[in-house]
Each structure stands twice: as structure tokens, then as C-alpha cells.
C-alpha positions as CSV (number, residue, x, y, z in Angstrom):
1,X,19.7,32.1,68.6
2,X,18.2,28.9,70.6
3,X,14.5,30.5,70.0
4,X,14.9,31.2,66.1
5,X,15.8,27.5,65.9
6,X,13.3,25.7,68.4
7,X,11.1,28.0,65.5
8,X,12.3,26.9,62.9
9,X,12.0,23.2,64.2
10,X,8.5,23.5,65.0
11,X,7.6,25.0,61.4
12,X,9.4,21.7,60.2
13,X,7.2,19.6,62.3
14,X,3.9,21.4,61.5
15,X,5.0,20.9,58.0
16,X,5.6,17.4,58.3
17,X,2.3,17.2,60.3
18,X,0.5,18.7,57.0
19,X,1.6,16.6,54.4
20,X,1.9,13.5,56.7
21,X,-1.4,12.4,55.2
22,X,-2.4,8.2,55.1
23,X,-3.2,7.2,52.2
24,X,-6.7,6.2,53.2
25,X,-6.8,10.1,53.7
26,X,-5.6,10.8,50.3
27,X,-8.0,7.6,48.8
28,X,-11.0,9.7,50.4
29,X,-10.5,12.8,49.3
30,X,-12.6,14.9,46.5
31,X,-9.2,16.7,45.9
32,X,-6.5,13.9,44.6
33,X,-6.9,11.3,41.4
34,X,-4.8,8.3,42.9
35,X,-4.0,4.6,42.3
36,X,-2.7,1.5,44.4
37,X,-0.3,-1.3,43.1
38,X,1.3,-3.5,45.0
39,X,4.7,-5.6,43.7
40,X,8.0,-6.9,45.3
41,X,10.3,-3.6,45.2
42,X,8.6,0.1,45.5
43,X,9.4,1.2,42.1
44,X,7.8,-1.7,40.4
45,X,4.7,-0.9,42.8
46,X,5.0,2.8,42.0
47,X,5.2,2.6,38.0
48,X,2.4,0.0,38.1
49,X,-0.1,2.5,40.1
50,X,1.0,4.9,38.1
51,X,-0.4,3.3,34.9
52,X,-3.4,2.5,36.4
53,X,-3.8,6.2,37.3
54,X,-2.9,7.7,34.0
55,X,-5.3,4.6,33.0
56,X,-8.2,6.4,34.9
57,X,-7.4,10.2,34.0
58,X,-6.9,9.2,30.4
59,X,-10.4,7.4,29.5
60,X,-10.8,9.2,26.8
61,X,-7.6,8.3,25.1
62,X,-8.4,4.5,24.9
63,X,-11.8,5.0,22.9
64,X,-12.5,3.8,20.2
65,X,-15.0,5.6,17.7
66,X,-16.2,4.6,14.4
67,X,-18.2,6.0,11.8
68,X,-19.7,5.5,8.5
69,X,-20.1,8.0,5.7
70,X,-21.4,8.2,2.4
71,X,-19.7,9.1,-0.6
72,X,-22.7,10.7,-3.0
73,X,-20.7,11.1,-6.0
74,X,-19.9,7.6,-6.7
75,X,-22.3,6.1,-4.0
76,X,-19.9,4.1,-2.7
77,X,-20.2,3.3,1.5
78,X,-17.0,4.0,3.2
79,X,-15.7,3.4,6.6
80,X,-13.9,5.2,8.6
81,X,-12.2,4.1,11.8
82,X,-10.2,5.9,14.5
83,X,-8.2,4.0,17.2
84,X,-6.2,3.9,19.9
85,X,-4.9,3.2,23.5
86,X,-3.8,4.9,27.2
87,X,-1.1,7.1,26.5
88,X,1.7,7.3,29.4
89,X,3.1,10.6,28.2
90,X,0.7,12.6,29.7
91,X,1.6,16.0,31.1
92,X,1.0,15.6,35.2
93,X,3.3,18.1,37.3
94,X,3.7,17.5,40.8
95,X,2.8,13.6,40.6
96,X,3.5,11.9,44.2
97,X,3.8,9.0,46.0
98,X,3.5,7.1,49.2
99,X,4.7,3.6,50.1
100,X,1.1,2.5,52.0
101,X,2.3,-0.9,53.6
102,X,5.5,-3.4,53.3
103,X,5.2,-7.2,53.7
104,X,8.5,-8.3,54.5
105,X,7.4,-12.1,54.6
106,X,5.4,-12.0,51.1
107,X,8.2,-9.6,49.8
108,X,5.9,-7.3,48.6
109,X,5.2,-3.3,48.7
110,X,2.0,-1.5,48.0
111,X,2.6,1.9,46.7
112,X,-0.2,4.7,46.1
113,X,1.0,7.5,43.6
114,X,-1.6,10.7,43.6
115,X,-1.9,14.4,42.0
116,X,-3.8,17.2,43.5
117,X,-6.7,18.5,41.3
118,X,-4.7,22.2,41.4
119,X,-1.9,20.2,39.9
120,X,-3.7,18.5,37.2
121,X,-5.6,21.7,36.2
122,X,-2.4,23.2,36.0
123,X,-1.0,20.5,33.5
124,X,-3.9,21.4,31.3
125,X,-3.3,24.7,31.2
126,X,0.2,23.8,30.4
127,X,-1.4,21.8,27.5
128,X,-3.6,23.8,26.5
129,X,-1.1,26.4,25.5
130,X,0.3,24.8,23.3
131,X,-2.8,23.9,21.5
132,X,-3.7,27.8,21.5
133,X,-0.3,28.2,19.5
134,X,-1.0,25.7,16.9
135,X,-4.7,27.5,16.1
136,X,-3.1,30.5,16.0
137,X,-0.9,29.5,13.4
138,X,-3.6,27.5,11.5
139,X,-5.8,31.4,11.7
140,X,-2.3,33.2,10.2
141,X,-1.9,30.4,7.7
142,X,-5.3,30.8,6.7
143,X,-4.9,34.1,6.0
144,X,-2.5,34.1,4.0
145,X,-3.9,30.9,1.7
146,X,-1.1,28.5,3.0
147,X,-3.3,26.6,5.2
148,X,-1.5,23.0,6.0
149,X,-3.5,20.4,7.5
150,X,-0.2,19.0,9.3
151,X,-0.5,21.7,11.9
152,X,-4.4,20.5,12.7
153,X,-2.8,17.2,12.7
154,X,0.1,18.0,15.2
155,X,-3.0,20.5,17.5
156,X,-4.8,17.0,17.6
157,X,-2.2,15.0,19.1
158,X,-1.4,17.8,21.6
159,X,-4.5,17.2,22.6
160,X,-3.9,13.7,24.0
161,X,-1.2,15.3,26.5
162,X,-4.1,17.2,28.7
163,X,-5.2,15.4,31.3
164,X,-8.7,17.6,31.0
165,X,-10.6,18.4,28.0
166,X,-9.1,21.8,26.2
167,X,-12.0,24.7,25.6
168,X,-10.5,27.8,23.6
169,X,-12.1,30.3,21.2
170,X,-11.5,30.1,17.0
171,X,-12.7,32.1,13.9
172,X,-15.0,33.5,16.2
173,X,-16.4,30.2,17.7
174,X,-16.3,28.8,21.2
175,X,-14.8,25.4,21.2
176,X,-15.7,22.9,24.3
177,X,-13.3,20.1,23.1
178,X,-10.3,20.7,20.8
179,X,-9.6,17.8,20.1
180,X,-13.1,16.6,18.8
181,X,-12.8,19.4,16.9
182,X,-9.5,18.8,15.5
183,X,-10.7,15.2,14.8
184,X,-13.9,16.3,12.6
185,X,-11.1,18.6,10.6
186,X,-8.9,15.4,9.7
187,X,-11.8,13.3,8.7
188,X,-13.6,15.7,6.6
189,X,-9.9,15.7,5.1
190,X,-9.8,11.8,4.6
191,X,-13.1,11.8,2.9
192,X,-11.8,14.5,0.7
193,X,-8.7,11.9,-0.4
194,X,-8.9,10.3,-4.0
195,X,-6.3,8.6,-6.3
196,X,-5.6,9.5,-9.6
197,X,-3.6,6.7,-11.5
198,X,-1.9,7.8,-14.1
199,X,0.4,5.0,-15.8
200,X,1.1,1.5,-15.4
201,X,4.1,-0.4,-16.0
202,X,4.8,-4.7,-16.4
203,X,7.6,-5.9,-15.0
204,X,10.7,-7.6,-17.0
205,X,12.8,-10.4,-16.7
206,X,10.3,-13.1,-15.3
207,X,8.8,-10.6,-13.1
208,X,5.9,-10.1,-15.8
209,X,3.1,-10.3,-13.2
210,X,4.4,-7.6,-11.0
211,X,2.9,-4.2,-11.6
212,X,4.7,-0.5,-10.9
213,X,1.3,1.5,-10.4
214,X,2.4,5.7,-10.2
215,X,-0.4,7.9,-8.3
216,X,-1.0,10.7,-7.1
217,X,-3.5,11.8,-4.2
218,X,-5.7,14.4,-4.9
219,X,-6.5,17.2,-2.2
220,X,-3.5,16.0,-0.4
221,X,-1.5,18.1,1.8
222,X,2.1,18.3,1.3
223,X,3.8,18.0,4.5
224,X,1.3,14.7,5.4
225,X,2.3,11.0,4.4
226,X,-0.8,8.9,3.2
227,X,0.0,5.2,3.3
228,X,-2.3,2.9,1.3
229,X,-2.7,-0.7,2.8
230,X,-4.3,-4.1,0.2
231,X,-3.9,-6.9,2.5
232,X,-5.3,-9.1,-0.2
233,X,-2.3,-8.5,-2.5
234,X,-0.2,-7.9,0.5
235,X,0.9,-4.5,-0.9
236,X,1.5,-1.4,1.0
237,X,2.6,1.8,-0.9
238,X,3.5,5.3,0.6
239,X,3.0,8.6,-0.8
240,X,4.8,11.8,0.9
241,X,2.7,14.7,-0.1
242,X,0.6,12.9,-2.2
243,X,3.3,11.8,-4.6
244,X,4.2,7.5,-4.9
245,X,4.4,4.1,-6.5
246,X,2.2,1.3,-6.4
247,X,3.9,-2.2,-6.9
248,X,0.9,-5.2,-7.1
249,X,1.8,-8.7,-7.8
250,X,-1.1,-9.9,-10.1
251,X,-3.2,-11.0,-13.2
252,X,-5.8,-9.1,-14.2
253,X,-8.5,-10.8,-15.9
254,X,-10.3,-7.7,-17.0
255,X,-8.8,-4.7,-18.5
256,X,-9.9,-2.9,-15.3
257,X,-9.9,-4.3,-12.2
258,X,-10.9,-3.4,-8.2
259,X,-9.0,-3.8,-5.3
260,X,-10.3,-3.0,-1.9
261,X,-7.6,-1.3,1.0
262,X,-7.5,0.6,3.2
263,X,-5.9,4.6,3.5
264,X,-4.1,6.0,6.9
265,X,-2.0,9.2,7.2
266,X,0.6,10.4,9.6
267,X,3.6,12.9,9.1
268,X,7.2,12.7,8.4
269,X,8.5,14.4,11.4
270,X,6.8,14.3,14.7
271,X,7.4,16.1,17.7
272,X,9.1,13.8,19.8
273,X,6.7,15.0,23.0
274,X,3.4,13.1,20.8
275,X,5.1,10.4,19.0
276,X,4.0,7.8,21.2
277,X,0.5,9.4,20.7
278,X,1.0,9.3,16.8
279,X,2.1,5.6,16.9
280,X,-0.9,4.9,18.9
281,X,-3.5,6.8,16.9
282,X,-4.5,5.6,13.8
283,X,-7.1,7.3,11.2
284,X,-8.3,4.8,8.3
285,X,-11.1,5.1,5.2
286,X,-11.6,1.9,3.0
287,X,-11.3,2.7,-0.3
288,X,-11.9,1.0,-3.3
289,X,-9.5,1.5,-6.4
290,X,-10.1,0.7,-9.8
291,X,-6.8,0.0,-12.3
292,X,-7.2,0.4,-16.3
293,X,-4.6,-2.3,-17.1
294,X,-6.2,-1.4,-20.9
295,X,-3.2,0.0,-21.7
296,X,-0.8,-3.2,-21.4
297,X,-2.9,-6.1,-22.0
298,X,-2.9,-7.6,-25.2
299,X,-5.3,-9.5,-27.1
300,X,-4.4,-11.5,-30.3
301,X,-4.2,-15.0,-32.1
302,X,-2.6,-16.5,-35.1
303,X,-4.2,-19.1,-37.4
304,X,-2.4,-21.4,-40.2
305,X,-4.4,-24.1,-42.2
306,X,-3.0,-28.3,-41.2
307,X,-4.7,-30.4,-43.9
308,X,-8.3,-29.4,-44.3
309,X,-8.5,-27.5,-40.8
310,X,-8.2,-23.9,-39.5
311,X,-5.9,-24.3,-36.6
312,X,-5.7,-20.4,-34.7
313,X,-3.8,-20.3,-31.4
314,X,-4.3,-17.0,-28.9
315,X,-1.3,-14.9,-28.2
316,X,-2.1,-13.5,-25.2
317,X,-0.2,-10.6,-22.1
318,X,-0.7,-9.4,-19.4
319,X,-4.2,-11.3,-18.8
320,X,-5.6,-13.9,-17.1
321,X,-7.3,-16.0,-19.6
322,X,-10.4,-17.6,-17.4
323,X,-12.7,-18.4,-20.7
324,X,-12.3,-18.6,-24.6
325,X,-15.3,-17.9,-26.8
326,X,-14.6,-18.5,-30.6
327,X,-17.2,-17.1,-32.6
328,X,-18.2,-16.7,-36.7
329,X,-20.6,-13.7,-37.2
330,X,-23.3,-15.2,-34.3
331,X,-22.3,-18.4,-34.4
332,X,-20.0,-19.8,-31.4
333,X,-17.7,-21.7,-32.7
334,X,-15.9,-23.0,-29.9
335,X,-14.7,-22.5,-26.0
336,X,-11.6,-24.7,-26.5
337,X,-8.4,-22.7,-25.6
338,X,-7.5,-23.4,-29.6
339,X,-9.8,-23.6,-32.0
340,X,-9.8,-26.1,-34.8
341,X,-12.6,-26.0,-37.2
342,X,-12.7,-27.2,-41.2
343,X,-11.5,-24.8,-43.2
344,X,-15.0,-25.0,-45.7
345,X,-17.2,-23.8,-42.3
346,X,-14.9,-20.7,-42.0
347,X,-16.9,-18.2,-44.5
348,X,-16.7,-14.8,-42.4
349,X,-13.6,-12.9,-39.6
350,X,-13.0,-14.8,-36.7
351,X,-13.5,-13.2,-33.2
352,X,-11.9,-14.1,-30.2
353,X,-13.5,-13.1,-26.8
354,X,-11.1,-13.7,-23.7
355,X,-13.1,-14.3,-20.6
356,X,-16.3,-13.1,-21.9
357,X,-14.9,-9.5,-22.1
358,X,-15.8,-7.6,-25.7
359,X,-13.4,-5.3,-24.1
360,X,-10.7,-8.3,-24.4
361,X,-11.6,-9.8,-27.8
362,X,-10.1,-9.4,-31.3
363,X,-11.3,-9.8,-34.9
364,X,-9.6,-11.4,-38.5
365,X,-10.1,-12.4,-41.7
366,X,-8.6,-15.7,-41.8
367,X,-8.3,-15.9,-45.6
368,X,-5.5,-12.8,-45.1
369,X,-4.4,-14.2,-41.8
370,X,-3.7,-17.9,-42.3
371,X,-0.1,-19.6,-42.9
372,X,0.3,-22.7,-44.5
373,X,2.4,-26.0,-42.5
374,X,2.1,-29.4,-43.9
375,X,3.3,-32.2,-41.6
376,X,6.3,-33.1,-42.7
377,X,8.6,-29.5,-42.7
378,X,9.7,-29.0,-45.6
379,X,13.1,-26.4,-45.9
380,X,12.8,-22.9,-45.0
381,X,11.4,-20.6,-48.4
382,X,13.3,-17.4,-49.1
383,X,10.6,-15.8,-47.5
384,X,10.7,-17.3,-44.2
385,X,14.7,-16.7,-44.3
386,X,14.1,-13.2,-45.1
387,X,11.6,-12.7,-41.7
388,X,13.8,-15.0,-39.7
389,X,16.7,-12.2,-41.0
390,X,14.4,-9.4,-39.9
391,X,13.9,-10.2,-36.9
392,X,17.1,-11.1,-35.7
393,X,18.2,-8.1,-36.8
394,X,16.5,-6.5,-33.3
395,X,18.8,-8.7,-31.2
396,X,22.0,-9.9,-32.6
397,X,23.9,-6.2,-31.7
398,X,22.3,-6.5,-28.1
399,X,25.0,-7.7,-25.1
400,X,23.3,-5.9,-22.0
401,X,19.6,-6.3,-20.4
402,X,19.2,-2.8,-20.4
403,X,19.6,-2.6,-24.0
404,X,17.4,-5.6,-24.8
405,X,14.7,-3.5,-22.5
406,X,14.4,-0.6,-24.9
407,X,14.2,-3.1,-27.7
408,X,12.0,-5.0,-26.6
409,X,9.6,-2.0,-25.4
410,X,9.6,-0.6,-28.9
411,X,8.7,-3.6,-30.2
412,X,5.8,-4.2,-27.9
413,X,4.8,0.0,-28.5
414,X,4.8,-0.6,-32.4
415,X,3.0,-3.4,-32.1
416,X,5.3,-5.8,-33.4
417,X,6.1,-8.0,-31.1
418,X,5.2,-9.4,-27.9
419,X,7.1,-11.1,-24.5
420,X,6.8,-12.7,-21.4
421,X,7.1,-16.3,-19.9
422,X,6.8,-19.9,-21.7
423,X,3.7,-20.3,-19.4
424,X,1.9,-16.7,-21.4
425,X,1.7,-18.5,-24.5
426,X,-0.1,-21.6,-26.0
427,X,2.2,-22.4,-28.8
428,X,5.8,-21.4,-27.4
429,X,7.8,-23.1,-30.1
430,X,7.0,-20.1,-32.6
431,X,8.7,-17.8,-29.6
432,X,12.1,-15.9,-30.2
433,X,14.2,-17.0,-26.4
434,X,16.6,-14.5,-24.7
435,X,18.6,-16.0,-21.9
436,X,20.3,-13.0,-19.5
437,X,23.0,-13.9,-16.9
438,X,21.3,-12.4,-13.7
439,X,24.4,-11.6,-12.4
440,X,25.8,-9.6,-15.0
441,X,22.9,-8.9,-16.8
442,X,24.6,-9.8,-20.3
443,X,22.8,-11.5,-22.9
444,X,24.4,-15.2,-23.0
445,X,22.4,-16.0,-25.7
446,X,19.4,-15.2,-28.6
447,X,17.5,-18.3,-30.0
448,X,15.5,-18.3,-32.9
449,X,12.9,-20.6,-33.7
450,X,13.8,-23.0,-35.9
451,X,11.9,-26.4,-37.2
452,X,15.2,-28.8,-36.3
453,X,15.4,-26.8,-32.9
454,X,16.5,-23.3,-32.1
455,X,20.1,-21.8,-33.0
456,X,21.8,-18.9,-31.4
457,X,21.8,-15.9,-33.6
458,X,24.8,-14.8,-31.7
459,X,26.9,-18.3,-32.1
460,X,25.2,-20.0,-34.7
461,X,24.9,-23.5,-32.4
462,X,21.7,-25.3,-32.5
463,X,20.0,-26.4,-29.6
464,X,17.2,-28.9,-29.6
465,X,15.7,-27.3,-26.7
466,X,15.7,-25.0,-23.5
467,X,16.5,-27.0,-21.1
468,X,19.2,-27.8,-18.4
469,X,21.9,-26.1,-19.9
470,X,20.4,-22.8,-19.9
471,X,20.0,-23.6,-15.7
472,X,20.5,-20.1,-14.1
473,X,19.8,-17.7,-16.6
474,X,16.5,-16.0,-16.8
475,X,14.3,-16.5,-20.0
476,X,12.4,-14.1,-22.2
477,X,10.2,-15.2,-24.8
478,X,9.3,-13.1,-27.6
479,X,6.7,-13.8,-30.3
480,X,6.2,-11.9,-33.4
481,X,3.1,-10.5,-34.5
């Protein structure tokens, strides 16, 4: 019994002996990755060296790779950009430490954490079997025509777990690195990306220069999210399987307009073992987008005859005036924001052109077109009762924004009418006024214009003007066409 356990001790010791290694021992040799860090307590030490040894296994995880392609179809240049940083999650069985020295007077511990080479190789096959699953199920899917590229994208950040590159066979073909591989796969997919923009919508209520873009991604897979970034409009927009909305604050000044950004991509639901990879890689492609705001803007004027003069005045939404040109067959008339011109030099239609756009201009015949106002007002004519009758008509029944909304959207559709700020027209005092309680969104009151002031359709009070006791509510202006 005494034998078997003076044994058993001295296997104990020779054990001891074996591992009992210095860590200038383990420093030196071929067979251990290892790290030092020194800090006042060993686990500080100890989580600090090992960072700086997942720092040196992982070198390939902290590059940063760009490239540049060319799109031949529209021969546009675009850039594509892939970056990252260490990632700690990496799989290491049978990490160790050792504390190498202790300064009790300088309080301070200096801890060397190490892995055998056998250890890290078996990590990676660890690793890599996972990987083999998810090519696997990319070959089945394939097969079978459901092919997602969320499974190359979840392969790839497998990838980032393996402390050694991952070689495996696919379709036939020997691969030496996986995830260079996988990373060739999601760029060709990026490149592949394009937006198709299929209606655009103003907003309401004073909110007439914000935009509600939808889109859709072509090519895009479903189980993916694609975020598109426009730092110069600060705008960001997701869309989950290639389905989303795009809200812009702006003015175009064209009926289509550019905007550069920027495109990433990520998934919904990550496995929790490579999020911290996923947050840390990032895939981008500039992109440039075009919008066709042809389909709101809206280009028009109204003319009426003071004295001997034409007078016209644009009507103008949903554009950014930044010239006028008023022209007479190929005469330009003037670049003044209205035009006034004797009504003998006027002997042909009148065009407009808005910011030297033919796509934003608009032509009349001012003998059909033009109103007559003397200068003293004289009382309202059966005619002018009879439109001022007409169009009231649209509003006095309305009590609730929503309901004003679909009027006012038919109105705008038929071409009758259109709306926006005081600020998005020249000659405002011709402008119908809504005021809506934000808060309850009721309609407090409807103003027509009126030459001794505007008067509520809805109380018959006359007001001389908008001003500071209609404080609060939110004010639409409407101008018949």
C-alpha cells in the first residue's frame, strides 16, 4: 500500500516536473504562440496578453482591403470597401497561462498566456467544420434552385473564428482559403445590387420638402438586409429582402436629380457565436442614384393685364427655382422672377423656363390666359362669386386632416389646384389658407381670398391677415389653377 503511493507521488512530481516550464522556455519555443502583459492584479495582466496574442494569431482579421470595379453598363466607377478589426471571439481550446514575475513594490504582475500549436490546429479543425456544413448546404440549396446568399454570408464570418486559414473542396474545386473565397462571392453579389424606384410621394402639412422614396433592390436576396447610407442628406433607409422606403429632406432643382451614398448589407438574425465578427465587418459599394421627381413637380404661371402691362407671376411645387427665363418665340424677354412687359410687345405664347430646364418650362397664349385688375378693386362680378363658390365647395364639409388630404390630392391629380407653403409661391394673396390644429388634426379654419382680407368659409369672419392669431396651427396654402 506505502509503495503504490510513494508511485503515485513520484508520477505527480514527474508531471509537475513536465509542465513546470519558465516562461522564457515557452517564449523560445517553435511549438507555443504566446504574449506578455504586465498590470497591477494577474487577471488584468492575463486579459491584456491575451489580446495581444489573439492580436498576433488574428492578423488577418484586422486587414483592410479595397478594391475598385467597373461598372460597363452604365460606365460608372464604383468602390468597394471591406473593413474591419481583431476579433476576440476566436475559437482557441486549451489557452494557458503563467504568472512570470510579481513586483510587490511597483504592485504590478506580468502574466504570459500561451497555446500549443496541436491546440490551435485543433481549434481550426473545430472551425473548419462548421464552415464544411454551411458549403454543404449552399451545394443542396443549389440543387434544388433555392440558393440564399445569407448562408455564404454566415460561411464567411465563420471564417473569422479559425485561428488558421480553412482549405476544403467544393463543386469539384480545391479551395486554399474559404474565406477569400466566400468574400469574392459577396462582392460579386454587391456589384450585382441596383435600385429600382418606383414612386415618389411630397409630404403634407408643412413637411412639403420631405420626400417618401419606395424601392426595391434588384437581385437581392431575401433573407439579407441592405442598408443604404447619403451622408449628404443625412438619410439612411433599410430594405429587408430588398423591400423599403426612402425619406429625403430636399428641393430638387431638376426633375431628376443625383445623390451619391453608399450601400452595406448584413442579416436579420445572426448567430450569436459571429456577431461580434458581423458588427466588425463591414462590406460597402458607392452608388449613385438618380430620382425622377417629374412626376410631382409642377411648372406654371398666371398673367392679368395692370394698366398697359402684362403682369404673369410663376406658380411653382416642388422645385427649387434657381433661374427664370421669360421668353417670346426667340426673344428673351426677361430673367426677373415676374415678368412685366407692355401688353403691345406681347404678339405670340409666353414660355416660362425654370432654371434653364426645357424639361421645367411651360407655354400660353396670354390673350386666353390674362385676367383683368384695375387698381382700385372694384366689387366682386357674378363671375368671380360663382368661382369663389366653386371652390369652396372642396372645403367647407371638411373637419379632419385626413379628409382635407384626399381632397387636396385630387385636386393636385386633376390638375386643378395646387398647395404648399407661403414661401412656394410669389403672389400668396391669390392662395386659399387651411389652418389644422396639430393636435387634433381638425380643420379650425378655411380662408378664402378676398380683396378686403380673407373670411372663413366655415364662420363667415373676415380676417385682415394670417397672422398671430392663427399662432399654433399649421398652414396650407392652396392656389387654384
Amino acid at each position: 500500500m506505502v509503495k503504490s503511493f510513494i508511485f503515485g507521488l513520484l508520477i505527480l512530481i514527474g508531471v509537475g516536473h513536465i509542465e513546470a516550464q519558465s516562461c522564457d522556455d515557452i517564449t523560445s519555443d517553435a511549438l507555443y504562440f504566446s504574449a506578455k502583459a504586465t498590470a497591477e492584479s494577474e487577471e488584468s495582466a492575463r486579459l491584456l496578453a491575451q489580446d495581444y496574442l489573439i492580436n498576433q494569431i488574428s492578423t488577418t482579421v484586422q486587414s483592410v482591403s479595397a478594391l475598385t470595379t467597373t461598372e460597363i453598363s452604365g460606365e460608372v466607377t464604383q468602390d468597394y470597401v471591406s473593413t474591419g478589426t481583431n476579433v476576440s471571439s476566436l475559437r482557441l481550446k486549451g489557452l494557458r497561462h503563467m504568472v512570470c514575475s510579481q513586483n510587490r513594490r511597483n504592485n504590478e504582475v506580468t502574466v504570459l498566456v500561451y497555446i500549443a500549436m496541436e491546440d490551435l490546429e485543433s481549434s481550426a479543425r473545430a472551425v473548419e467544420t462548421q464552415v464544411r456544413e454551411y458549403f454543404e448546404l449552399m451545394a443542396m440549396k443549389e440543387m434544388i434552385g433555392a440558393y440564399s446568399m445569407t448562408d455564404v454570408y454566415f460561411a464567411y464570418l465563420h471564417t473569422f473564428l479559425s485561428p488558421l486559414p480553412i482549405s476544403l473542396e467544393h463543386n469539384g474545386r480545391t479551395i486554399n482559403d474559404a474565406k477569400t473565397y466566400l468574400e469574392v462571392m459577396l462582392r460579386e453579389h454587391l456589384n450585382g445590387l441596383s435600385f429600382d424606384f418606383e414612386s415618389i410621394t411630397p409630404g403634407h402639412a408643412g413637411m412639403e420638402e420631405q420626400y417618401s422614396i419606395s424601392a426595391s433592390i434588384a437581385n437581392a436576396d431575401p433573407g439579407l438586409n441592405y442598408n443604404l447610407h447619403i451622408p449628404s442628406l443625412n438619410a439612411r433607409a433599410v430594405f429587408r429582402g430588398g423591400q423599403g422606403m426612402l425619406h429625403v429632406f430636399m428641393r430638387p432643382a431638376a426633375p431628376k436629380e443625383t445623390i451619391n451614398g453608399y450601400l452595406t448589407f448584413g442579416a436579420g438574425r445572426i448567430p450569436a457565436e459571429v456577431q461580434e465578427v458581423a458588427n466588425l465587418r463591414v462590406f460597402s459599394r458607392s452608388m449613385s442614384i438618380t430620382l425622377d421627381f417629374s412626376q410631382v413637380i409642377s411648372v406654371d404661371f398666371t398673367t392679368e393685364l395692370q394698366a398697359d402691362h402684362v403682369v404673369a407671376t410663376p406658380r411653382l411645387a416642388h422645385v427649387s427655382p434657381r433661374s427664370f427665363s421669360w421668353e417670346m418665340g426667340n426673344q428673351r424677354l426677361s430673367n426677373d422672377q415676374i415678368l412685366r412687359v407692355p401688353r403691345e410687345n406681347v404678339t405670340g405664347p409666353i414660355r416660362l423656363v425654370i432654371n434653364d430646364n426645357q424639361a421645367l418650362s411651360v407655354r400660353k397664349t396670354i390673350d386666353g390666359d390674362v385676367v383683368q385688375m384695375n387698381a382700385e378693386a372694384p366689387p366682386e362680378s357674378e363671375n368671380s362669386l360663382k368661382l369663389s363658390s366653386a371652390h369652396a365647395a372642396h372645403f367647407e364639409n371638411l373637419s379632419h386632416f385626413s379628409e382635407l388630404q384626399k381632397v387636396l390630392a385630387q385636386l393636385r391629380r386633376g390638375g386643378l389646384a395646387v398647395w404648399g407653403n407661403k414661401t412656394d409661391f410669389v403672389n400668396p394673396n391669390t392662395c386659399w389658407v387651411l389652418l389644422v390644429d396639430p393636435q387634433t388634426e381638425q380643420v379650425q379654419y378655411v380662408l378664402s381670398p378676398h380683396h378686403r382680407g380673407r373670411t372663413d368659409i366655415k364662420s363667415g369672419q373676415t380676417f385682415n391677415e394670417v397672422g398671430e392669431q392663427f399662432k399654433g396651427l399649421i398652414a396650407i396654402w392652396v392656389d387654384f389653377i
